[in-house]
C-alpha positions as CSV (number, residue, x, y, z in Angstrom):
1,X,53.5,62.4,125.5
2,X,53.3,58.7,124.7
3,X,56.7,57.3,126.1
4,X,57.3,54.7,123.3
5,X,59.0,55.3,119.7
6,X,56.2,52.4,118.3
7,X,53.1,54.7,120.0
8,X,54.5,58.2,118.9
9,X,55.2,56.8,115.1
10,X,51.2,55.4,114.9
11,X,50.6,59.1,116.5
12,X,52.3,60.7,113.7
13,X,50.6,58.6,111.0
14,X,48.0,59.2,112.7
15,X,48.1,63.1,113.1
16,X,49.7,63.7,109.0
17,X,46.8,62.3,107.9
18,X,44.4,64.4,109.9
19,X,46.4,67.5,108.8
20,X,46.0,66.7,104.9
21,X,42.2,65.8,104.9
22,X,41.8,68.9,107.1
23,X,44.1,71.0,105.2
24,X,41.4,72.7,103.2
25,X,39.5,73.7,105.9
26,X,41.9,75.4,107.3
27,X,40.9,79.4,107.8
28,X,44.0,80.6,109.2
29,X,43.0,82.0,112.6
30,X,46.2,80.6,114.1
31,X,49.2,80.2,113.0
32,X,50.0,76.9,111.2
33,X,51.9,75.7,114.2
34,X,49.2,75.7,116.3
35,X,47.0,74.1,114.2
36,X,49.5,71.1,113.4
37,X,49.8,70.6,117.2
38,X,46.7,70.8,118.3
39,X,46.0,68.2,115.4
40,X,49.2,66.1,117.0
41,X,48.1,66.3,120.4
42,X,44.7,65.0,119.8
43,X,46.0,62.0,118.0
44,X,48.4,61.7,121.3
45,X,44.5,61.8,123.7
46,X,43.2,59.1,121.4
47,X,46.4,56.9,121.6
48,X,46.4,57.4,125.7
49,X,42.7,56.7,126.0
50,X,43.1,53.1,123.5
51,X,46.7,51.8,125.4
52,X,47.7,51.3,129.0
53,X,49.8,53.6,130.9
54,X,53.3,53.0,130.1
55,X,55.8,52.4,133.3
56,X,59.0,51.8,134.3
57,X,59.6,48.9,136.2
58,X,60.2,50.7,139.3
59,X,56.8,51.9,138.4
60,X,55.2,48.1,138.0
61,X,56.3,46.5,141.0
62,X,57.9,46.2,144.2
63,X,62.0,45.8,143.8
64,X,63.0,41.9,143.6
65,X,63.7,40.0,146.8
66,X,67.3,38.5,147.8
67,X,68.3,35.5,144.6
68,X,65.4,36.5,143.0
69,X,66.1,36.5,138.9
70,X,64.5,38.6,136.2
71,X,61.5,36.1,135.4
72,X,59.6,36.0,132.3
73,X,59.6,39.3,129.8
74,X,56.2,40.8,129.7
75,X,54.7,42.4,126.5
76,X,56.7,45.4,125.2
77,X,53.3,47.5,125.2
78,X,53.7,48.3,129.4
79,X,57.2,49.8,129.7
80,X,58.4,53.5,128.6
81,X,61.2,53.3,125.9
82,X,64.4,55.3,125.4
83,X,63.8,56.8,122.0
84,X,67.3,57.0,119.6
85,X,68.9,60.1,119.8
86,X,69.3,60.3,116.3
87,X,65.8,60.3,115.2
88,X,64.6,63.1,118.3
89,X,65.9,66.4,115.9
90,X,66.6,67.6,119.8
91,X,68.5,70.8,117.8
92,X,65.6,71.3,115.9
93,X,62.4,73.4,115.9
94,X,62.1,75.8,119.2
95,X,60.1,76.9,122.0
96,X,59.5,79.9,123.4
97,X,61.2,81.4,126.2
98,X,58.9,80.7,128.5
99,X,59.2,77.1,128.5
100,X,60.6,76.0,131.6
101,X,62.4,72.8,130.3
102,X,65.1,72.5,127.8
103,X,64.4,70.4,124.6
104,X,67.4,67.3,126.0
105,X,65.8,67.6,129.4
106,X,61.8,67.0,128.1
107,X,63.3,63.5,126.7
108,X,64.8,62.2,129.6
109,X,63.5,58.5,130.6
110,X,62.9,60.2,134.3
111,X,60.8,63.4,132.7
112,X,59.2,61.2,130.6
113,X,58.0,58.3,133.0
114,X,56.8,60.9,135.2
115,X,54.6,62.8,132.6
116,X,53.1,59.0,132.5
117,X,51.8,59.3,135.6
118,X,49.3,62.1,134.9
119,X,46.1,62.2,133.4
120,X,46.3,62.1,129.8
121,X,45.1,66.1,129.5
122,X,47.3,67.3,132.5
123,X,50.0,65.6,130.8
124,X,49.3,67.6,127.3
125,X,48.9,70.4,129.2
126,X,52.3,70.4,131.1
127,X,54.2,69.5,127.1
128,X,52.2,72.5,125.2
129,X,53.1,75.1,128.8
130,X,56.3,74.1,129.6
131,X,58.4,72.2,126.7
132,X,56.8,73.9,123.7
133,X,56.3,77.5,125.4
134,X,52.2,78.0,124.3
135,X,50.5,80.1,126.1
136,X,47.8,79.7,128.5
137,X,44.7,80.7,126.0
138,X,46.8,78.5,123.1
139,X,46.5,76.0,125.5
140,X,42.8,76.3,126.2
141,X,42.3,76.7,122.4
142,X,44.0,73.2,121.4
143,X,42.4,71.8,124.3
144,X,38.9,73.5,124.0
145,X,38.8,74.3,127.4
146,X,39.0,77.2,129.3
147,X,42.2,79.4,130.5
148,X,41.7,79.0,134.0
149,X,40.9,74.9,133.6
150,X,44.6,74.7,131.5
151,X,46.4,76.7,134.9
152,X,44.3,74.5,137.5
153,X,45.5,71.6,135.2
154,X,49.2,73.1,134.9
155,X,49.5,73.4,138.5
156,X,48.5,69.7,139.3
157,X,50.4,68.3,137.1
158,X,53.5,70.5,137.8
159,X,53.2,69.3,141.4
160,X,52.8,65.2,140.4
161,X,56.7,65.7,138.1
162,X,58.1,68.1,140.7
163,X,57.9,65.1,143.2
164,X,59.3,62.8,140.8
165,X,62.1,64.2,139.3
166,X,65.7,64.3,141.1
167,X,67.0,67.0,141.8
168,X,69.2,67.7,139.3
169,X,68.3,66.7,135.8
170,X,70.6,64.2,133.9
171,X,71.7,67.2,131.3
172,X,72.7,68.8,134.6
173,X,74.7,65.9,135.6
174,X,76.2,65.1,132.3
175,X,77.3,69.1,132.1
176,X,79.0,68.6,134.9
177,X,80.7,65.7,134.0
178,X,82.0,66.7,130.6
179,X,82.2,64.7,127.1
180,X,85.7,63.6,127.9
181,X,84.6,62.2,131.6
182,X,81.4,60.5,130.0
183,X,83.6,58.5,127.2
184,X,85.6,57.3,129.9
185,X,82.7,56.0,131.8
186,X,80.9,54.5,129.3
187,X,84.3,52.5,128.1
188,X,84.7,51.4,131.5
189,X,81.4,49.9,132.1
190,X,81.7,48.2,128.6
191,X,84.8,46.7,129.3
192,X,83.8,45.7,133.3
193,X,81.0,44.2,131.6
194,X,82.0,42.5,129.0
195,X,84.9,40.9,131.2
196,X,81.9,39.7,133.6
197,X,84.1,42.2,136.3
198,X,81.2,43.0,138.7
199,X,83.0,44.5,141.1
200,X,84.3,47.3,138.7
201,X,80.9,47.4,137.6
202,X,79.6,48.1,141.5
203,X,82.5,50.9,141.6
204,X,80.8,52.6,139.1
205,X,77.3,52.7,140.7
206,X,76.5,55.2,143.4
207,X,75.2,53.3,147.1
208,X,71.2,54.5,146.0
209,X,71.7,52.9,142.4
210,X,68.6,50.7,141.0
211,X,69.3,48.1,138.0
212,X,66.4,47.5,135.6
213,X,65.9,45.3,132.2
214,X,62.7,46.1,130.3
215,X,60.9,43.6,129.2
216,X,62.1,41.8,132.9
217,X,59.0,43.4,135.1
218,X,62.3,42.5,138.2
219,X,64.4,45.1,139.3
220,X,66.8,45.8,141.8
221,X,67.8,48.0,144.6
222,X,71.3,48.8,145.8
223,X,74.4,47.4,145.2
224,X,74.3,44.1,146.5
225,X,71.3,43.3,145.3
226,X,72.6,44.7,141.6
227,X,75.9,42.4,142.3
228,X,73.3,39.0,143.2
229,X,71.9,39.5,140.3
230,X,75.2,40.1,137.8
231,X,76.9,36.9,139.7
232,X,73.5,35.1,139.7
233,X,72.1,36.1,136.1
234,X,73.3,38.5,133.9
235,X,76.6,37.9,133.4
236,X,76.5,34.1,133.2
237,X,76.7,35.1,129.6
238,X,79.1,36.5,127.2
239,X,78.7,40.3,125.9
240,X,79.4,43.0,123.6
241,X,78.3,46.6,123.6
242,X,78.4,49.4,121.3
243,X,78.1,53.1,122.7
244,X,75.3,55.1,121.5
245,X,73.4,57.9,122.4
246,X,68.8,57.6,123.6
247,X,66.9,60.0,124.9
248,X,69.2,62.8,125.0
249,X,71.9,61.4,127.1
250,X,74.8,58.4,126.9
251,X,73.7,54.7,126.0
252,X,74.8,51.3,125.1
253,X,73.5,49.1,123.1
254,X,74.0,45.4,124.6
255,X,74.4,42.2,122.6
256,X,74.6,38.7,124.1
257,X,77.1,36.1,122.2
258,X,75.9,32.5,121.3
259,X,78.3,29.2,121.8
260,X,79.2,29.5,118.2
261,X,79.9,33.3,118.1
262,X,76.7,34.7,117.1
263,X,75.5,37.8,118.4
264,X,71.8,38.7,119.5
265,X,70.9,42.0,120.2
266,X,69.3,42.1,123.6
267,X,68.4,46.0,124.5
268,X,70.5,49.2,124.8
269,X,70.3,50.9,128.6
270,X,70.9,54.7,129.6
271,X,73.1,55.8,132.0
């Protein structure tokens, strides 16, 4: 809903301590579920209305010209952030069958940058429909709208992600793949990285590839203009990286080495 671990923890505070005050006023004509997300959701609407819209840099600005480097960082607050694996619970809870997306696929950066791009109640909308499974009049309920404003809404907004999304989802990619194929990867472009080999590191990327670095508003389109920048910028210094796993799909979290052997941790990027 939010697109940033620091937004969807005040959220929670946020919505826990909505749920306790209210708890004695609660007359059970819906099911505690419903009532716990319809309190989340709400402090998600109040969190969208304060904040700006959260991007990705492909989102923020055209893609950076020829020798042009990643200029200045800009405050953390504008960009969508992969959220750890290990804190998501993605074999948790459940949804109903009608949900149209699985629980790895609602947390993809892709998914979620595009739900960004709605307005804040088409956006709740689409989560309660089609990643939690409510149904239309649970909808209107948590919404306190009608049935047929929560389908015109649904529609809209199922339109805006359909035109975002690639055509296969990364869960479908990564199936494909395999967990043995995806180590391998993920080894290589450690070790093409970390020995500044940038042309390994190109053999890896596909001809369409795009190379962002949030807090960096730059980005950049293509190969050569992703090998400019690695010659020019990124790998003018030393690195080490450690494989993890964010938003439901292969990571690696990047450090940067100082002259006496100190490490800095810089960010992790997806695959």
């Amino acid at each position: 809903m939010l697109g940033s671990v620091h937004d969807a923890e005040d959220a929670l505070q946020d919505a826990l301590t909505r749920a306790w005050r209210g708890l004695a006023r609660f007359e059970g004509r819906s099911s505690i579920r419903t009532w716990l997300y319809r309190i989340a959701t709400n402090a998600c609407l109040d969190v969208v209305a304060q904040r700006p819209r959260r991007v990705l840099p492909i989102d923020y600005g055209p893609t950076a010209g020829p020798g042009e480097g990643p200029g200045a960082p800009l405050v953390e607050s504008v960009w969508v952030e992969p959220y750890p694996d290990d804190q998501l619970g993605l074999e948790d809870g459940f949804a109903s069958p009608e949900a149209r997306y699985e629980r790895r696929e609602s947390v993809e950066l892709a998914f979620v940058a595009a739900l960004q791009l709605l307005p804040a109640r088409q956006r709740a909308v689409l989560i309660l429909r089609e990643v939690l499974g409510f149904s239309a009049q649970e909808v209107a309920e948590t919404l306190e709208t009608t049935v047929a404003s929560v389908n015109s809404a649904l529609q809209r907004a199922r339109k805006t992600v359909d035109e975002r999304l690639p055509d296969h989802s990364q869960q479908a990619t990564l199936r494909s793949l395999g967990d043995e194929r995806i180590r391998a990867l993920v080894e290589d472009y450690m070790a093409a990285m970390e020995r500044a080999d940038v042309p390994a590191v190109l053999a890896m990327l596909t001809e369409e590839a795009t190379w962002s670095m949030p807090p960096m508003s730059a980005w950049y389109s293509g190969r050569e203009a992703i090998a400019d920048f690695l010659t020019g910028y990124a790998l003018m210094e030393r690195w080490r990286h450690a494989p993890t796993r964010a938003s439901g799909q292969a990571a690696v979290g990047c450090y940067s080495w100082d002259a006496d052997g100190g490490a800095s941790f810089r960010r992790s990027s997806t695959s």
